[in-house]
C-alpha positions as CSV (number, residue, x, y, z in Angstrom):
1,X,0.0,0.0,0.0
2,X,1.6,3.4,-1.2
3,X,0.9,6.6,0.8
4,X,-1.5,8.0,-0.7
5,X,-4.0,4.7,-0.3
6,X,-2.8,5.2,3.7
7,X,-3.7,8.2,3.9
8,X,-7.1,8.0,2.0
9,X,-8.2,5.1,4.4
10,X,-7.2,7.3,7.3
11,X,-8.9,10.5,6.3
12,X,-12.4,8.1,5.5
13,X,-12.2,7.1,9.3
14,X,-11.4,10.9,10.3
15,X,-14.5,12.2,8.5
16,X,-16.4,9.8,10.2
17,X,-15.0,10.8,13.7
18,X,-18.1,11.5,15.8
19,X,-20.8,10.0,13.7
20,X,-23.4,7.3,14.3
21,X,-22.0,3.7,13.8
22,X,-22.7,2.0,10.8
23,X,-23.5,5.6,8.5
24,X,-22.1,4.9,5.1
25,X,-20.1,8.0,3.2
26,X,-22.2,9.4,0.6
27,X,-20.0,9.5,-2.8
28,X,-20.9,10.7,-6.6
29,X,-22.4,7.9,-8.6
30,X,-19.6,8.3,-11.5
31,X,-16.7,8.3,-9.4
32,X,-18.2,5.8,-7.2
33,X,-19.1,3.5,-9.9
34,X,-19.1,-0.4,-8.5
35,X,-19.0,-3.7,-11.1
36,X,-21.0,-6.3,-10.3
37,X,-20.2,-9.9,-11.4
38,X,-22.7,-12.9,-10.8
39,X,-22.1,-16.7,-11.0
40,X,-25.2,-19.3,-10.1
41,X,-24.2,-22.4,-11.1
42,X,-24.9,-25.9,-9.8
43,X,-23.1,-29.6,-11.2
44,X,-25.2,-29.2,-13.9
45,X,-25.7,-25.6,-14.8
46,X,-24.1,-22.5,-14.8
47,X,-25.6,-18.8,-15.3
48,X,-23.2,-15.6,-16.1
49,X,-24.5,-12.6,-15.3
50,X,-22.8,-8.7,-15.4
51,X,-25.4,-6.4,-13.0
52,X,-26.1,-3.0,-13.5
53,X,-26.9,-1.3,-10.3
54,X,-29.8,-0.5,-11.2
55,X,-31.2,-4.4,-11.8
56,X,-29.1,-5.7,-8.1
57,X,-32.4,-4.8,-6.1
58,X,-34.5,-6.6,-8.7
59,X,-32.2,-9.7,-8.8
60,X,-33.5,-13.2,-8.1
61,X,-31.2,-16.1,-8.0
62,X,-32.7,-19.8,-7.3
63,X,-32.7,-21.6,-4.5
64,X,-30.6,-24.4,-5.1
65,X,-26.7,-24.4,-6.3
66,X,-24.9,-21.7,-5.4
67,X,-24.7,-17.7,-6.1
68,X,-21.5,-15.7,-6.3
69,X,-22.0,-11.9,-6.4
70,X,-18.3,-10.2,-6.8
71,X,-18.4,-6.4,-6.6
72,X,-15.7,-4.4,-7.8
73,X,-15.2,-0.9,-6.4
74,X,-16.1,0.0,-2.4
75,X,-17.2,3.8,-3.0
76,X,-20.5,3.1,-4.5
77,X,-22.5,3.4,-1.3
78,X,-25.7,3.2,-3.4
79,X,-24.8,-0.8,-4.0
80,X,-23.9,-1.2,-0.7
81,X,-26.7,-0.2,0.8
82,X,-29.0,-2.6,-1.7
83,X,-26.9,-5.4,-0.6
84,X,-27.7,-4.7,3.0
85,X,-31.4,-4.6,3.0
86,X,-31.2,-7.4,0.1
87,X,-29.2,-9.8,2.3
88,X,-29.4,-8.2,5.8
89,X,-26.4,-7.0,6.5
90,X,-25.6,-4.9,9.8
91,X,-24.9,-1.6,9.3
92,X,-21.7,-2.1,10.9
93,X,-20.6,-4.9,8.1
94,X,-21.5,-2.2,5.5
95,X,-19.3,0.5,7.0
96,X,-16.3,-1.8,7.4
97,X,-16.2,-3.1,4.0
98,X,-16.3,0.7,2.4
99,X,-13.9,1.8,5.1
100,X,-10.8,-0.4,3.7
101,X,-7.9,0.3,6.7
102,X,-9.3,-2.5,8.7
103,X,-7.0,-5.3,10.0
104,X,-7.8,-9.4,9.1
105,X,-10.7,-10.3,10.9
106,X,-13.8,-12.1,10.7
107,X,-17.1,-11.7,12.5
108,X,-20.2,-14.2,13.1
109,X,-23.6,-12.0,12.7
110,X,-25.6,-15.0,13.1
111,X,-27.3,-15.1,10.1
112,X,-23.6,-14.5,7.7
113,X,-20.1,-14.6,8.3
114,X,-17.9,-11.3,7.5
115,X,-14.1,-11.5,7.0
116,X,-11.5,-9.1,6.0
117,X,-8.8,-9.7,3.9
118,X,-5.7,-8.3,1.9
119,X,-4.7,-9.2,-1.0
120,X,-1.6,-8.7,-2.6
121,X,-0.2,-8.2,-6.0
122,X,3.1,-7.3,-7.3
123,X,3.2,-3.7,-9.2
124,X,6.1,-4.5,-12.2
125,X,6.6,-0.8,-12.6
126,X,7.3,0.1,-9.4
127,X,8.4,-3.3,-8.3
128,X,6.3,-2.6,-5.1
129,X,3.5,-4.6,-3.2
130,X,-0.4,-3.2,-3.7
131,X,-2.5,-4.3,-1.1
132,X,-6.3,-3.9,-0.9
133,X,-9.0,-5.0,1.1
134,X,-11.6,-8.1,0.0
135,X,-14.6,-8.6,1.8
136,X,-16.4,-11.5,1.8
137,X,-19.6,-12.6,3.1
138,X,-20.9,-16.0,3.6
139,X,-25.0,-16.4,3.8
140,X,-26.8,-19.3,2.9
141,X,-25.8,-20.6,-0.3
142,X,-24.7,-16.8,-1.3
143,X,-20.8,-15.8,-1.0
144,X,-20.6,-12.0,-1.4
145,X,-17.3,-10.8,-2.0
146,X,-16.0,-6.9,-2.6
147,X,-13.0,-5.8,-3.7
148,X,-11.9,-2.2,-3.8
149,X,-10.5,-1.9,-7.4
150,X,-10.6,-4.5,-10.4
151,X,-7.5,-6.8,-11.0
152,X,-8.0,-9.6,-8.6
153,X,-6.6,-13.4,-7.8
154,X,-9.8,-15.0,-8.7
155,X,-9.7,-15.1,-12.2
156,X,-8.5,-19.0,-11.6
157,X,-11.5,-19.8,-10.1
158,X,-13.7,-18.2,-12.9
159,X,-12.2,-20.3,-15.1
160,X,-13.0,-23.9,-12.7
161,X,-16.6,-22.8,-12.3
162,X,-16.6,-22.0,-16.3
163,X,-15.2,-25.1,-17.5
164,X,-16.4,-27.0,-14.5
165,X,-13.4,-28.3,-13.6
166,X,-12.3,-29.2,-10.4
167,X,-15.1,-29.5,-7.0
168,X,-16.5,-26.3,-6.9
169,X,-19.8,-26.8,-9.2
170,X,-20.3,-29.7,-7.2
171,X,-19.7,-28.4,-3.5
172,X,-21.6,-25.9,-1.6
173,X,-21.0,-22.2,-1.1
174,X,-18.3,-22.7,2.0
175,X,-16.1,-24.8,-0.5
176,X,-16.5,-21.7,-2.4
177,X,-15.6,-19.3,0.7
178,X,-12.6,-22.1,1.0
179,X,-11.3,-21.9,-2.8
180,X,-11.4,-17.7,-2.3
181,X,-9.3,-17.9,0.8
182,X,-7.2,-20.6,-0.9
183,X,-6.6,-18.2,-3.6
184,X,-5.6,-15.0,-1.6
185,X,-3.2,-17.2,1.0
186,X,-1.5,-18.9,-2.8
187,X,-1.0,-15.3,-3.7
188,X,1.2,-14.9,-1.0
189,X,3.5,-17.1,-1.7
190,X,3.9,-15.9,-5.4
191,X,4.7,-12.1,-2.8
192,X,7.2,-13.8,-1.0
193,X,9.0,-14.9,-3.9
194,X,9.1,-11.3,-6.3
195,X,10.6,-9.9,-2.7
196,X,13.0,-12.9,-2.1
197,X,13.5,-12.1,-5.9
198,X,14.4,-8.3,-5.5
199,X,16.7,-9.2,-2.4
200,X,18.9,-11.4,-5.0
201,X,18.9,-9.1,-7.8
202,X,20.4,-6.4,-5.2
203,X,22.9,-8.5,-3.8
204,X,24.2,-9.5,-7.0
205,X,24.2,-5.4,-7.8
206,X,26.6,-5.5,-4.4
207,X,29.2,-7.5,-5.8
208,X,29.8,-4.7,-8.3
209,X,28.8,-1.4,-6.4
210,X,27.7,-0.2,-3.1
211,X,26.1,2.8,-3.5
212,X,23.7,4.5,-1.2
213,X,20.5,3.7,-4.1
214,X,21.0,-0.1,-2.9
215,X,20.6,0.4,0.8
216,X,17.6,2.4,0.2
217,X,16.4,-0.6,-2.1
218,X,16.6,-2.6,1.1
219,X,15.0,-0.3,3.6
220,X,12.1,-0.6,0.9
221,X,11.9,-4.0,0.8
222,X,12.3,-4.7,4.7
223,X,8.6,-2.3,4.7
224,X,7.5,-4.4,2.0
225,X,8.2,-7.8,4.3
226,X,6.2,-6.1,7.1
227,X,3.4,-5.2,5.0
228,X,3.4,-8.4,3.7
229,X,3.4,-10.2,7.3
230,X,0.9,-7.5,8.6
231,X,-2.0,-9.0,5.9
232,X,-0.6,-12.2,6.8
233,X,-0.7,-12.8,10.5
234,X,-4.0,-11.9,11.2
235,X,-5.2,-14.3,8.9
236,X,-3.9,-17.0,11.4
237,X,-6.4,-16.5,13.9
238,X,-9.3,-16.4,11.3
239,X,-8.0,-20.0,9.4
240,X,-8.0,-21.3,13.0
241,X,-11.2,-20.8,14.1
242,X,-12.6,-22.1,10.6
243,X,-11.1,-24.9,10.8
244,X,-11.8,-25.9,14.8
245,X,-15.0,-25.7,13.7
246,X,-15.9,-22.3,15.6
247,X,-18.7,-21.2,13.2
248,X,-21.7,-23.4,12.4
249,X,-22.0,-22.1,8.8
250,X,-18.5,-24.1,8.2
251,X,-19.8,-28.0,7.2
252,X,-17.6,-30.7,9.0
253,X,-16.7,-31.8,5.8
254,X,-15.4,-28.0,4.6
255,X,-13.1,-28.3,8.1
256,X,-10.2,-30.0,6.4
257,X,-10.0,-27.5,3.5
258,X,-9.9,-25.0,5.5
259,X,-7.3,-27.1,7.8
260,X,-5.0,-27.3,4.7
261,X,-5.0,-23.1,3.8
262,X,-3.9,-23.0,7.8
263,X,-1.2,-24.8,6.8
264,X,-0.2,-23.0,4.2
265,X,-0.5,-19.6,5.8
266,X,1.9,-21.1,9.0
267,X,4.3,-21.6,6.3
268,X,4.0,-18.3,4.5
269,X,4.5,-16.8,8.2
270,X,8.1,-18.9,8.6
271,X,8.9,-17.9,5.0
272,X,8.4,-14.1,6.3
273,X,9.9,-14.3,9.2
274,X,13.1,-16.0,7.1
275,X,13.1,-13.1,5.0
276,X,13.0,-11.1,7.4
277,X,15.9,-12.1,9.0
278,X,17.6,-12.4,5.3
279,X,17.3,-8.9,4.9
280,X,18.3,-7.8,8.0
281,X,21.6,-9.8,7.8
282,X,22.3,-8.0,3.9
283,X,21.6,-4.5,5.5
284,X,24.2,-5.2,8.5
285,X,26.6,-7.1,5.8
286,X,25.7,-3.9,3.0
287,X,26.7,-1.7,6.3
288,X,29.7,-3.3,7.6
289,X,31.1,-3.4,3.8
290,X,30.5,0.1,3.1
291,X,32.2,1.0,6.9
292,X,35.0,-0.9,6.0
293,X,35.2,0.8,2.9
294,X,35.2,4.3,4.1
295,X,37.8,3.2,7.7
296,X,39.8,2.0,4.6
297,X,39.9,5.7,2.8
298,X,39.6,7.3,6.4
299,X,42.7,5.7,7.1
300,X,44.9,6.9,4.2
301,X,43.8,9.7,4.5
302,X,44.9,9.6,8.1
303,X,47.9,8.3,7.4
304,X,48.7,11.2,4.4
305,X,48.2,13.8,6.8
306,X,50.1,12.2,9.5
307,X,53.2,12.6,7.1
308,X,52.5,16.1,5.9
309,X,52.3,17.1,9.6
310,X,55.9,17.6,10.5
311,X,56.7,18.6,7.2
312,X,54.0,21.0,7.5
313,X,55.8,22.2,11.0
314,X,59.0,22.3,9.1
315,X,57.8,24.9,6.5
316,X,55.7,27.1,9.1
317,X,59.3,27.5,10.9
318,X,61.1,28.6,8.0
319,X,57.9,30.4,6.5
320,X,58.7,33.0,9.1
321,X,61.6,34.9,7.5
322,X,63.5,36.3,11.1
323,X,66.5,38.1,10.1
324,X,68.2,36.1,12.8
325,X,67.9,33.0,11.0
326,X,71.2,31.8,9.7
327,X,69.6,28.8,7.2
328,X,69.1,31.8,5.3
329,X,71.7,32.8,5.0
330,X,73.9,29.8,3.8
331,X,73.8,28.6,0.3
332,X,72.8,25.4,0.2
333,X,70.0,26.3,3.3
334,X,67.2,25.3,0.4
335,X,68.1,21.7,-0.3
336,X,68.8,20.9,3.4
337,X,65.2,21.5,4.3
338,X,64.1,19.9,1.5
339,X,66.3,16.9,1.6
340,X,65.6,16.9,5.7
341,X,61.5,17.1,4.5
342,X,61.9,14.1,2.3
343,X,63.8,11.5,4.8
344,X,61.6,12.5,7.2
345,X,58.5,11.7,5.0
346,X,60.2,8.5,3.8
347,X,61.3,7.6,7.4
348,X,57.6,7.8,8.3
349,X,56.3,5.7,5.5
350,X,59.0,2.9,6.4
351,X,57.9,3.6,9.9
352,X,54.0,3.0,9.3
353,X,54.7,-0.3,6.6
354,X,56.7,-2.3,9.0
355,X,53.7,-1.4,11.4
356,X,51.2,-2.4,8.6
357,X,49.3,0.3,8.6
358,X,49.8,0.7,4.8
């Protein structure tokens, strides 16, 4: 997440500083525009459907098989209040999906499950992590999910319901909740690896230069580890308590699948952690290289006016021109000093080698 996203999450919860709980932010229609994408599809049949807003109130889907509404876009409070009184949602569900600076969680409302998530993608240009948040709710035979911005992880999963491959035509809607969570906690690993990725590519730009752009490189990518472990380790909790069985929506026989993306997100969190330690040890090892470096030209340097010193004395001495000085006077007086300058420089030179200082 750059800045600017950070800062427009903040300001959203600052404008609603004071307000009733639950009161959704009012936004233009154009600017606010949401995308709504429908799947109902059972083993045997499969319905496609793009939604304008205008036909979501109106909108029946059938009783059996399953229903997947995705919604792309979180400003369009219009939608999101239709999808409140159409599925009865709490107010407070509403306002923390549109309000997108919300930690990993999931709530039990009863009649629906809500979880947060993030989910990651890799930005080529500026070879950065995105984040955004993915709200999904789970009611019935319905799986609602809502995504801040289009570009998402679940274009797989189109495809299996499509082409029916795979279980997900044949399962319910909480192998369907499973398969989405599957997808976002894959992602991650696919993270971990363009980062792991980066770290390589600079320590291979190490072996021919040190320069202060690297190190910054690295300071970048240690934030992008955290961000990356911040959408992660919430997620723990969440996959826990699905698959213990916590929530009565979850069938018995969903439990394992669920058991399996736990798995997988303990060892996304070691992975993390393993880069994270990584990186630290490149920044001390990029650190103590370039402090050798500079000790190395600090020294020379040291050592360069340590010889000039008493030469330096020597000329001050003689810079004076007293009348009284009778060096001055004599003819060779010139080349003394100079010759006495030199074998003292060379006497210090020998003197620092055999110490090995040079």
């Amino acid at each position: 997440m750059n800045h600017k996203d950070i800062h427009k999450s903040l300001a959203r919860f600052s404008r609603k500083a004071g307000a009733p709980p639950g009161l959704l932010e009012q936004t233009d229609k154009e600017t606010g525009y949401a995308e709504i994408e429908v799947f109902l599809y059972d083993d045997a049949a499969l319905e496609e459907r793009l939604l304008k807003r205008e036909e979501l109130k109106d909108f029946q889907y059938p009783e059996n098989g399953v229903c997947w509404i995705n919604v792309t876009g979180t400003d369009d409070s219009e939608i999101l209040a239709v999808l409140g009184e159409k599925y009865g949602l709490s107010k407070l569900s509403l306002e923390d999906i549109q309000n997108t600076g919300h930690r990993p969680k999931i709530d039990d409302f009863d009649r629906y499950l809500h979880t947060i998530l993030k989910m990651l993608t890799w930005n080529d240009e500026t070879r950065s992590l995105q984040i955004e948040q993915v709200s999904i709710i789970y009611t019935g035979n319905t799986i609602i999910s809502i995504q801040e911005r289009k570009g998402d992880v679940f274009e797989n999963i189109r495809n299996r319901i499509r082409t029916h491959k795979g279980k997900i035509r044949s399962k319910n809607a909480d192998y369907l909740l499973y398969v989405l969570f599957d997808s976002i906690v894959d992602n991650y690993f696919l993270m971990v690896d363009e980062i792991r990725e980066e770290q390589e590519n600079l320590e291979e730009k190490t072996i021919e230069s040190r320069n202060k752009k690297i190190f910054d490189r690295i300071l970048v990518l240690k934030k992008e580890q955290i961000l990356l472990r911040k959408s992660v380790w919430p997620l723990r909790e969440i996959l826990f308590s699905l698959q213990k069985g916590e929530f009565e929506q979850i069938s018995a026989n969903s439990r394992k699948y669920f058991r399996d993306v736990y798995d997988h997100l303990l060892l996304i969190i070691d992975i993390t952690d393993q880069l994270k330690d990584v990186l630290t040890g490149f920044q001390e090892s990029l650190i103590s290289s370039i402090s050798y470096e500079t000790n190395s030209v600090m020294k020379v340097l040291t050592i360069i006016a340590t010889i000039f010193i008493p030469l330096t004395f020597i000329a001050g001495i003689y810079g004076m021109n007293f009348v009284n000085m009778p060096e001055l006077a004599w003819p060779f007086g010139y080349f003394m000093v100079l010759g006495l300058m030199l074998i003292l420089g060379l006497a210090m030179v020998w003197f620092f080698r055999r110490r090995k200082w040079l």
